[in-house]
N, CA, C and O atoms as a Tripos MOL2 file, in Angstrom:
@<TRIPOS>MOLECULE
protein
  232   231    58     0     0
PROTEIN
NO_CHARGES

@<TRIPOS>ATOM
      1 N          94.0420  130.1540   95.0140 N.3       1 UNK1
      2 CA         95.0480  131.1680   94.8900 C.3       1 UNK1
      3 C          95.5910  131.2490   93.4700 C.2       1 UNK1
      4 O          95.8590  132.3400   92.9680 O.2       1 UNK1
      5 N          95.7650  130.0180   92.7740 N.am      2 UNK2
      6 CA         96.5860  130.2380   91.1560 C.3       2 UNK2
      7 C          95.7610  129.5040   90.5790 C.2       2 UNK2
      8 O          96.1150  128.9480   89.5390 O.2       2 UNK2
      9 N          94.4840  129.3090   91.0800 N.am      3 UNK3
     10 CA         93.1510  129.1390   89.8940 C.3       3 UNK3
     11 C          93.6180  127.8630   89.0990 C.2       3 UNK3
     12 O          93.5880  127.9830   87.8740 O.2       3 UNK3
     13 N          93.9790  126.8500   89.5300 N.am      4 UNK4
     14 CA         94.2960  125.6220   88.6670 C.3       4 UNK4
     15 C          93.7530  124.7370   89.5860 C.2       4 UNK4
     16 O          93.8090  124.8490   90.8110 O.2       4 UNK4
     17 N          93.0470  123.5580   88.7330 N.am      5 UNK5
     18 CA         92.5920  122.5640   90.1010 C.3       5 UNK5
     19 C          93.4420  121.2180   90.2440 C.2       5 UNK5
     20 O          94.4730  120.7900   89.7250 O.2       5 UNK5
     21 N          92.6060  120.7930   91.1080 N.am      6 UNK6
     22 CA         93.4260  119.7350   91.3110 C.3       6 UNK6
     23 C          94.4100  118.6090   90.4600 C.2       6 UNK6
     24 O          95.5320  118.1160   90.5740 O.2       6 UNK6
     25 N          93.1140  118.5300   89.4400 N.am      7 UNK7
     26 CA         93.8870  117.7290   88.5620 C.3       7 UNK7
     27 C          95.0430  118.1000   87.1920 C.2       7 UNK7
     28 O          95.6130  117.2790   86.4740 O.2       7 UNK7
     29 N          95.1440  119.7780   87.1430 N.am      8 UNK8
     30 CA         95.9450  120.2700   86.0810 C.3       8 UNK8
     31 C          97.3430  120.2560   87.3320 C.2       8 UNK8
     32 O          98.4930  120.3890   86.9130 O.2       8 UNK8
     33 N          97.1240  120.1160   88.5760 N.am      9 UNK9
     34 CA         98.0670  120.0980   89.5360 C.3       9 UNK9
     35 C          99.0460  118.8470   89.3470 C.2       9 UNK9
     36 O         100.2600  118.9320   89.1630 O.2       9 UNK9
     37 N          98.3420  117.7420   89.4200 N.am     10 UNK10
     38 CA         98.8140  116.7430   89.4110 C.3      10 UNK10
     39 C          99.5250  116.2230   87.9040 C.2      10 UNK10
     40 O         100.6460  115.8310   87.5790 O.2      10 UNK10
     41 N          98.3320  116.4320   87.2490 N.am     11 UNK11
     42 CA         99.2510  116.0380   85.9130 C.3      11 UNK11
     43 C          99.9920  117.5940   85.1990 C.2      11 UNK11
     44 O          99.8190  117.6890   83.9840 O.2      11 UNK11
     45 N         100.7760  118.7690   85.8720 N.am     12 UNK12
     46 CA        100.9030  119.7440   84.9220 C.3      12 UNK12
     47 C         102.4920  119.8770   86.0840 C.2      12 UNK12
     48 O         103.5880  120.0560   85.5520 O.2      12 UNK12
     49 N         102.3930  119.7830   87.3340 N.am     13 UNK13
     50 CA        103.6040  119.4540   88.2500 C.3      13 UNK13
     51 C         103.6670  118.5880   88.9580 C.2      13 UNK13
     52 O         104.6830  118.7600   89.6310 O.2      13 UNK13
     53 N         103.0290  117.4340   89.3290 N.am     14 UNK14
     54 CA        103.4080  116.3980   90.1480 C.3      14 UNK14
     55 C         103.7850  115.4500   89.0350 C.2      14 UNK14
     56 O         104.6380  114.6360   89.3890 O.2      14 UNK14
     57 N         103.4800  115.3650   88.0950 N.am     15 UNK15
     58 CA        103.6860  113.9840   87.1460 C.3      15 UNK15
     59 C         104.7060  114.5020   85.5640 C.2      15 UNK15
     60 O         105.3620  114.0520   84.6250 O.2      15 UNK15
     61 N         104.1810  115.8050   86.2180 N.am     16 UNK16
     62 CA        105.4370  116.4890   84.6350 C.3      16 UNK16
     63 C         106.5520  115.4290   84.2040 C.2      16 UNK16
     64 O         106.4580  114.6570   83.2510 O.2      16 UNK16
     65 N         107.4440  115.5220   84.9390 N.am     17 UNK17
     66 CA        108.6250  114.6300   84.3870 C.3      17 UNK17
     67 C         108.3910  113.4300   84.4840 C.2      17 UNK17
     68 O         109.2720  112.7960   83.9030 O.2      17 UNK17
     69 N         107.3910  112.5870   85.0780 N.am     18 UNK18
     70 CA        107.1880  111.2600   85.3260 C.3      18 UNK18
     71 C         107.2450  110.4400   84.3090 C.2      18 UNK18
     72 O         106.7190  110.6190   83.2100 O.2      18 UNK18
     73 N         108.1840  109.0970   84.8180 N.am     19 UNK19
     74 CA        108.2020  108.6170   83.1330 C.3      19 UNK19
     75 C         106.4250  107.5610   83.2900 C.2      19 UNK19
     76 O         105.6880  107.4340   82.3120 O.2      19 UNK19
     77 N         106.2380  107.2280   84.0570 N.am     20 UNK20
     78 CA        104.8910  106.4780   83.5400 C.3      20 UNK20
     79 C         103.2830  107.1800   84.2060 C.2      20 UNK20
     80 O         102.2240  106.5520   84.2280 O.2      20 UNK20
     81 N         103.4930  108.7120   84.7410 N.am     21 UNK21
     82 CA        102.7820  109.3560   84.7180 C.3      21 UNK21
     83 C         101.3620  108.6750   85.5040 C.2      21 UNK21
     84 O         100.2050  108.8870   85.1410 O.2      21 UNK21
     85 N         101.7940  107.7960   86.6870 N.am     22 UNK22
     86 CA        100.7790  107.6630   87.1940 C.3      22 UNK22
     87 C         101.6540  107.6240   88.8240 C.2      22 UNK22
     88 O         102.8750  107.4770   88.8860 O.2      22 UNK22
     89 N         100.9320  107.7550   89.8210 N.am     23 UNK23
     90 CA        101.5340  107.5190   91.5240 C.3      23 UNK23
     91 C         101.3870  105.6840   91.5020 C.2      23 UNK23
     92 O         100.6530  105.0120   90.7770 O.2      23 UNK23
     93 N         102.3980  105.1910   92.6020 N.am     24 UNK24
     94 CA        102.4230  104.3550   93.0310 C.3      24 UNK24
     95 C         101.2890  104.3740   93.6810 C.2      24 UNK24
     96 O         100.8660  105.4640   94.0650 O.2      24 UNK24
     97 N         100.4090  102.9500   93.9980 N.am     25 UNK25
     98 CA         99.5000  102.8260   94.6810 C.3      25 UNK25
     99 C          99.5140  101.2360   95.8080 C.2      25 UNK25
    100 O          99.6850  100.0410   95.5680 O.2      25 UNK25
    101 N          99.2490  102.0030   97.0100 N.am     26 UNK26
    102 CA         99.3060  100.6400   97.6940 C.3      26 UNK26
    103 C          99.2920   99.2440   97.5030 C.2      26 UNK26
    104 O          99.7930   98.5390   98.3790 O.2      26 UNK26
    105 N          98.8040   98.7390   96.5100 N.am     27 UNK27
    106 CA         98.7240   97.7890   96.1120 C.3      27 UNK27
    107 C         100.1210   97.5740   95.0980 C.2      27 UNK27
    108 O         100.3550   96.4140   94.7600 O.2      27 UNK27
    109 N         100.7620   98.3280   94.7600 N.am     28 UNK28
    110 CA        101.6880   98.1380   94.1880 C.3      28 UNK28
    111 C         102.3820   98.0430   95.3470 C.2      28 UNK28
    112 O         102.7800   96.8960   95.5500 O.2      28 UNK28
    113 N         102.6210   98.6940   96.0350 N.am     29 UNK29
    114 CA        103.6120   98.3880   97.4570 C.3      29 UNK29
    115 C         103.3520   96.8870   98.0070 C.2      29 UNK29
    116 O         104.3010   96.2040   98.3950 O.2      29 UNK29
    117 N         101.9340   96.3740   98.0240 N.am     30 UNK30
    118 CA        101.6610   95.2280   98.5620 C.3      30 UNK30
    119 C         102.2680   94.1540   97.8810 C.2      30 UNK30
    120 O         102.8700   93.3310   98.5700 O.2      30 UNK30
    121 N         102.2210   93.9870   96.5240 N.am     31 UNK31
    122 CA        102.8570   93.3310   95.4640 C.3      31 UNK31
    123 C         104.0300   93.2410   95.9760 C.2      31 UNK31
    124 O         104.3970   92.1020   96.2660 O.2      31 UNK31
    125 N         104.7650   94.1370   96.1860 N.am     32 UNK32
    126 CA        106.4430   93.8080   95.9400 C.3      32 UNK32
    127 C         106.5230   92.9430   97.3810 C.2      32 UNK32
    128 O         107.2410   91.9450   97.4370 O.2      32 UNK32
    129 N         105.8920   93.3020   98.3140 N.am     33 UNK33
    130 CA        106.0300   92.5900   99.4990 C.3      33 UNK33
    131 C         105.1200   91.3220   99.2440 C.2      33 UNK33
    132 O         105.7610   90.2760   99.3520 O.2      33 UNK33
    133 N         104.2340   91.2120   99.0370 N.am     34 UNK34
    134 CA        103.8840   89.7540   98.7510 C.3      34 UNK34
    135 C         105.2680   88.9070   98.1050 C.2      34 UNK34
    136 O         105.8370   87.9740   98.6710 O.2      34 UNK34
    137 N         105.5720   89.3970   97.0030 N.am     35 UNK35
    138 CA        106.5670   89.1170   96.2660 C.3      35 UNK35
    139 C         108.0420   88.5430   97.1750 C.2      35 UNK35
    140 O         108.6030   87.4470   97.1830 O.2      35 UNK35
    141 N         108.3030   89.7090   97.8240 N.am     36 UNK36
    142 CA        109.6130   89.5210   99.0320 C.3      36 UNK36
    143 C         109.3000   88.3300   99.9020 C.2      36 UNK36
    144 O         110.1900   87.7150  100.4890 O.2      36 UNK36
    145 N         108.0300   88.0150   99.9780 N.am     37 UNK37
    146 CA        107.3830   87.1500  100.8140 C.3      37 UNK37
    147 C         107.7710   85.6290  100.4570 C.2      37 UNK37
    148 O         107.6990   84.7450  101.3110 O.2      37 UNK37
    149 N         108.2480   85.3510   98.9360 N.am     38 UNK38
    150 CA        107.8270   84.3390   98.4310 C.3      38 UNK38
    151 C         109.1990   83.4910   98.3780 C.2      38 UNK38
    152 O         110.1170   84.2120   98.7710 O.2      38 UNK38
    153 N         109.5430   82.4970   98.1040 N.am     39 UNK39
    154 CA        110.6890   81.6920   98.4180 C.3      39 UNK39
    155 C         111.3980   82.1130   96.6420 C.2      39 UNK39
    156 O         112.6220   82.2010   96.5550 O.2      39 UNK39
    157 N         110.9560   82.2290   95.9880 N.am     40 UNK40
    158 CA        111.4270   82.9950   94.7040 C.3      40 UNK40
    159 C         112.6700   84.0210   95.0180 C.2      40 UNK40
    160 O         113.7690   83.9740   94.4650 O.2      40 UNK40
    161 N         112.2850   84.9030   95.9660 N.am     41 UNK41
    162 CA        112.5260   85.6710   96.4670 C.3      41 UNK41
    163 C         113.8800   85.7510   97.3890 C.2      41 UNK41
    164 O         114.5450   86.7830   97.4820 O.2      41 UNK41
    165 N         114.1180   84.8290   97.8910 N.am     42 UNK42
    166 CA        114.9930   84.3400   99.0050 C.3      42 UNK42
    167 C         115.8540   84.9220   98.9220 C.2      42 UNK42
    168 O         116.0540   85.7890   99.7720 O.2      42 UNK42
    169 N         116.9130   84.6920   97.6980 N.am     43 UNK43
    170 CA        118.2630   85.1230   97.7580 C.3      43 UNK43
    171 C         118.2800   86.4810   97.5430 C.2      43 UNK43
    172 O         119.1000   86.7820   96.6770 O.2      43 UNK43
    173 N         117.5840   87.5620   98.0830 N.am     44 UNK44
    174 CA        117.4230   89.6590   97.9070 C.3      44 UNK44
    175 C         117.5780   88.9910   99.3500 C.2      44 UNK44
    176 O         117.2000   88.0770  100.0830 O.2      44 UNK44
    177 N         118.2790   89.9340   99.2460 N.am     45 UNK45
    178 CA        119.2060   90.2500  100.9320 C.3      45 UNK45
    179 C         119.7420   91.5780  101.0120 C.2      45 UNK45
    180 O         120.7160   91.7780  100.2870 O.2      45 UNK45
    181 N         119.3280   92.5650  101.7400 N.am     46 UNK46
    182 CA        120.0550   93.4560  102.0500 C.3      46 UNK46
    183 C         120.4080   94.5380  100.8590 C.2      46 UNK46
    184 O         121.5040   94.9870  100.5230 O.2      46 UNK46
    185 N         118.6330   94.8870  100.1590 N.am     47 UNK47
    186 CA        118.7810   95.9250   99.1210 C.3      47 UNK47
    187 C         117.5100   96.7000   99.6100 C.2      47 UNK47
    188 O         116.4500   96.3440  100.1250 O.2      47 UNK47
    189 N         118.2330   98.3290   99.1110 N.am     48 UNK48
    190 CA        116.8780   98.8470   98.8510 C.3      48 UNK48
    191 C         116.4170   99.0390   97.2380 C.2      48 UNK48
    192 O         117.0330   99.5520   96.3040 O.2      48 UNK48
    193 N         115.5750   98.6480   97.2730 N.am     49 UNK49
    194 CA        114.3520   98.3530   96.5330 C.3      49 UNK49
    195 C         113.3580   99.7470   95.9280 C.2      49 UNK49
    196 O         112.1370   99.6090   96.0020 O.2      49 UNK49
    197 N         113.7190  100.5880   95.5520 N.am     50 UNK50
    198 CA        113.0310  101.5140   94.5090 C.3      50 UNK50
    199 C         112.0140  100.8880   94.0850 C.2      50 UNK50
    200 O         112.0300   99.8310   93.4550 O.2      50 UNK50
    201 N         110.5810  101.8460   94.5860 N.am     51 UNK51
    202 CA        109.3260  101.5040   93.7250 C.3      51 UNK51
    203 C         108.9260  102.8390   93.6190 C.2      51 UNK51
    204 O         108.6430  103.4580   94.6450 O.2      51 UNK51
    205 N         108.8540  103.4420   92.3690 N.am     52 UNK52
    206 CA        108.4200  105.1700   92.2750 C.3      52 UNK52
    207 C         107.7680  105.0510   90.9890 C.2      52 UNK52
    208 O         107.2640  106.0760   90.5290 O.2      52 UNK52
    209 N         107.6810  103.7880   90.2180 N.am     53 UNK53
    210 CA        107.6570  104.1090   88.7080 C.3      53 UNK53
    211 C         108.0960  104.9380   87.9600 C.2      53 UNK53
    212 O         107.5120  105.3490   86.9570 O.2      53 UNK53
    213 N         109.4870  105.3880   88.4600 N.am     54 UNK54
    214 CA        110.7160  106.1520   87.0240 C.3      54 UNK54
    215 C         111.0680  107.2280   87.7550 C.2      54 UNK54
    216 O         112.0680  107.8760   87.4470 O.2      54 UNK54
    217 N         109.9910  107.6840   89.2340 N.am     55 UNK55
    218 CA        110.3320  109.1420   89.5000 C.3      55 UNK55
    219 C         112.0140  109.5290   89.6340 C.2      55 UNK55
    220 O         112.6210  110.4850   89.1510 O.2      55 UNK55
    221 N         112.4840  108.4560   90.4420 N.am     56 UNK56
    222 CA        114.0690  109.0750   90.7280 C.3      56 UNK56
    223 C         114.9740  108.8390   89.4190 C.2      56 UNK56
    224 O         116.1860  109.0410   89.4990 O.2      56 UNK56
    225 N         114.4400  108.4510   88.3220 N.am     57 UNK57
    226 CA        115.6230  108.7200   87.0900 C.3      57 UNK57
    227 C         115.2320  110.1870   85.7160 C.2      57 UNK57
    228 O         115.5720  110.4120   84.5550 O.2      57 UNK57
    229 N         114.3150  110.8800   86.8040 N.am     58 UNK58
    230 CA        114.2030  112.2330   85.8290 C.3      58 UNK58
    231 C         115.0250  113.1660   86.4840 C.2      58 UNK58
    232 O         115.1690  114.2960   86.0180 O.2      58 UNK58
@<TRIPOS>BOND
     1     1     2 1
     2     2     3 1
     3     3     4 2
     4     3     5 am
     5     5     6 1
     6     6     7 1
     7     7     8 2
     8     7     9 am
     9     9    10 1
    10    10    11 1
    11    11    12 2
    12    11    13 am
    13    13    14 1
    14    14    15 1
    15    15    16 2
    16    15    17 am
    17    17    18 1
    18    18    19 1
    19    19    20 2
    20    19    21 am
    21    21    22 1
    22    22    23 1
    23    23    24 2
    24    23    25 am
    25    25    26 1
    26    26    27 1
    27    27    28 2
    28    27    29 am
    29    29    30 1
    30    30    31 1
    31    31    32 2
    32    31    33 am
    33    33    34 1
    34    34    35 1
    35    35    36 2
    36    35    37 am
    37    37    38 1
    38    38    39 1
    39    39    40 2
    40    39    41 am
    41    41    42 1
    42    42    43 1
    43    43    44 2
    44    43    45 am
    45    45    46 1
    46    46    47 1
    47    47    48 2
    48    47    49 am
    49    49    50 1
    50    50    51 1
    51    51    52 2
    52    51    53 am
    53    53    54 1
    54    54    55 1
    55    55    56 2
    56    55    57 am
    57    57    58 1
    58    58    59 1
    59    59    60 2
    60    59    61 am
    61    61    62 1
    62    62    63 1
    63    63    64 2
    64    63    65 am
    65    65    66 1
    66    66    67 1
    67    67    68 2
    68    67    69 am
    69    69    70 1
    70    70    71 1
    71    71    72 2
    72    71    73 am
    73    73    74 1
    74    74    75 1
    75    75    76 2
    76    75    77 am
    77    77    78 1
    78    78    79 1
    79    79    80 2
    80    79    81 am
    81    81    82 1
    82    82    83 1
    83    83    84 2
    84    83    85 am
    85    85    86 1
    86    86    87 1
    87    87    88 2
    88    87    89 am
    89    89    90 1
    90    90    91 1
    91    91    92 2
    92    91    93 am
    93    93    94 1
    94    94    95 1
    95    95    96 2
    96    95    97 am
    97    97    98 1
    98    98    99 1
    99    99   100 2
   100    99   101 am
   101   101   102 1
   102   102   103 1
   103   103   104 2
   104   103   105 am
   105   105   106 1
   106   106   107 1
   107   107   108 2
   108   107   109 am
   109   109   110 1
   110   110   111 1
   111   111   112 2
   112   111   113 am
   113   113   114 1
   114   114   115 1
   115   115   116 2
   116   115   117 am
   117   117   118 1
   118   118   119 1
   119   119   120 2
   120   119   121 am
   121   121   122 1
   122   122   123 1
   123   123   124 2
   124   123   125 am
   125   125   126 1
   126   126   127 1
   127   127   128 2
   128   127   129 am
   129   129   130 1
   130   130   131 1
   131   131   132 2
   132   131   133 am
   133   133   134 1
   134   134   135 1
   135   135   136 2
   136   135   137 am
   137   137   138 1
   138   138   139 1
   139   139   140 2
   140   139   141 am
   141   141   142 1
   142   142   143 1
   143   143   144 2
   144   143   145 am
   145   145   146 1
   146   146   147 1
   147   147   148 2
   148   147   149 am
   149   149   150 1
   150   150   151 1
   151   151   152 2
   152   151   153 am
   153   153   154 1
   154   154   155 1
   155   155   156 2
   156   155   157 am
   157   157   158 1
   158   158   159 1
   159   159   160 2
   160   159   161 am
   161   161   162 1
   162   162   163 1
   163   163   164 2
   164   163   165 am
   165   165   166 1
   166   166   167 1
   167   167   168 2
   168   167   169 am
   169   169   170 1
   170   170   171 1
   171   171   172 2
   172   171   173 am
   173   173   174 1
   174   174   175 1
   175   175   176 2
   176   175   177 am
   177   177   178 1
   178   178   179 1
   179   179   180 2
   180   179   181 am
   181   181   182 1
   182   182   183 1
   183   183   184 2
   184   183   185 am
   185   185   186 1
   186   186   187 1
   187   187   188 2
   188   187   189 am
   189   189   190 1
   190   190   191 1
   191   191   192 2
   192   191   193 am
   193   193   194 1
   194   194   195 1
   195   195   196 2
   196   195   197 am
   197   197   198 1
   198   198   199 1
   199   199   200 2
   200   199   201 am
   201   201   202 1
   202   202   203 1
   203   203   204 2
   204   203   205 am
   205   205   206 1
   206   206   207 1
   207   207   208 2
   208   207   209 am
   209   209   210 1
   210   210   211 1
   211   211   212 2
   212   211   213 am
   213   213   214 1
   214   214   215 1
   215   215   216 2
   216   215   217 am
   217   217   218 1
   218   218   219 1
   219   219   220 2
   220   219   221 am
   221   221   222 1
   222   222   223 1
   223   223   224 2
   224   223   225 am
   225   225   226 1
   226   226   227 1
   227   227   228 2
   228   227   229 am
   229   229   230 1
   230   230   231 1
   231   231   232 2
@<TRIPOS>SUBSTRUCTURE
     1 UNK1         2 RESIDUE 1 A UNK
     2 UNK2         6 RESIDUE 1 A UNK
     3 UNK3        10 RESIDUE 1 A UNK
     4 UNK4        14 RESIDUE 1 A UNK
     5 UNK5        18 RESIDUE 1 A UNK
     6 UNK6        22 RESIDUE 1 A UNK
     7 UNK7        26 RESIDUE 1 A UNK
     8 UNK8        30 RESIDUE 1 A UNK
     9 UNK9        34 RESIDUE 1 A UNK
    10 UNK10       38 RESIDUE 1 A UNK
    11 UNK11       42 RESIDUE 1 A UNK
    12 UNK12       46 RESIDUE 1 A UNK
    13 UNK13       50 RESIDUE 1 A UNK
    14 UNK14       54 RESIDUE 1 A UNK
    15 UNK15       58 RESIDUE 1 A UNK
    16 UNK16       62 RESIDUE 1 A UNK
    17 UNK17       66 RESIDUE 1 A UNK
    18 UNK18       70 RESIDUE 1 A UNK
    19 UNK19       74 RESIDUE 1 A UNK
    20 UNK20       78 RESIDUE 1 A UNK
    21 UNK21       82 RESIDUE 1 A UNK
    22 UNK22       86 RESIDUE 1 A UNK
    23 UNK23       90 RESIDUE 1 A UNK
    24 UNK24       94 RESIDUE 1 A UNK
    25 UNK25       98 RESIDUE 1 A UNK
    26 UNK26      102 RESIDUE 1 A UNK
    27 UNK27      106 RESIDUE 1 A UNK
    28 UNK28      110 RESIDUE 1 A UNK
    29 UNK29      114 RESIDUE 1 A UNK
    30 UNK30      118 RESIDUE 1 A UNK
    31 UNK31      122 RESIDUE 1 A UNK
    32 UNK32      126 RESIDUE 1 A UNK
    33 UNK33      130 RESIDUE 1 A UNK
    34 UNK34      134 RESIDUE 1 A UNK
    35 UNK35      138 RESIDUE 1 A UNK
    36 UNK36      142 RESIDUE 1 A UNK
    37 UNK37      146 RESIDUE 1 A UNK
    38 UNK38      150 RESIDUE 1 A UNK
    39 UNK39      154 RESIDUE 1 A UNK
    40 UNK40      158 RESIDUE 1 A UNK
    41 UNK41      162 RESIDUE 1 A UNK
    42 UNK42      166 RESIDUE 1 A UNK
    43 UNK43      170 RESIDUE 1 A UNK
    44 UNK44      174 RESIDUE 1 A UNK
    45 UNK45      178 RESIDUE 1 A UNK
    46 UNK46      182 RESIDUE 1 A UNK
    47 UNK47      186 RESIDUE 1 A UNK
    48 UNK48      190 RESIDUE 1 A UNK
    49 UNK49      194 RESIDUE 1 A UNK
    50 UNK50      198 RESIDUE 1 A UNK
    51 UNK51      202 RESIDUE 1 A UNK
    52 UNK52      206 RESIDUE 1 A UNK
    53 UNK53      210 RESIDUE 1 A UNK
    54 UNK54      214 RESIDUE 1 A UNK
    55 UNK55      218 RESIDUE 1 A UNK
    56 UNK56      222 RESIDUE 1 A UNK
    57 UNK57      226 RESIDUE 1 A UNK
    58 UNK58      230 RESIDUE 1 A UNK
């Protein structure tokens, strides 16, 4: 319909304002939970936890 493909999509409005211009990827999600997993970890109690790589501060 507006003749742009996929990828001028992604990087021209999905990532426009993005400050590190890439998507989170499962494995980054897995990380933080491995992470939560770990006795390092212990004393995070009762936060949420932002993983977007920058999206919610544009």
């Amino acid at each position: 319909m507006h003749k742009i493909s996929e990828e001028e999509v992604i990087e021209k409005i999905f990532l426009k304002g993005h400050a590190i211009k890439e998507f989170v990827s499962p494995l980054d999600i897995a990380n933080l939970v491995r992470y939560l997993c770990t006795n390092e970890a212990k004393m995070i109690t009762g936060q949420s936890l932002v993983i977007d790589g920058g999206w919610s501060v544009h």
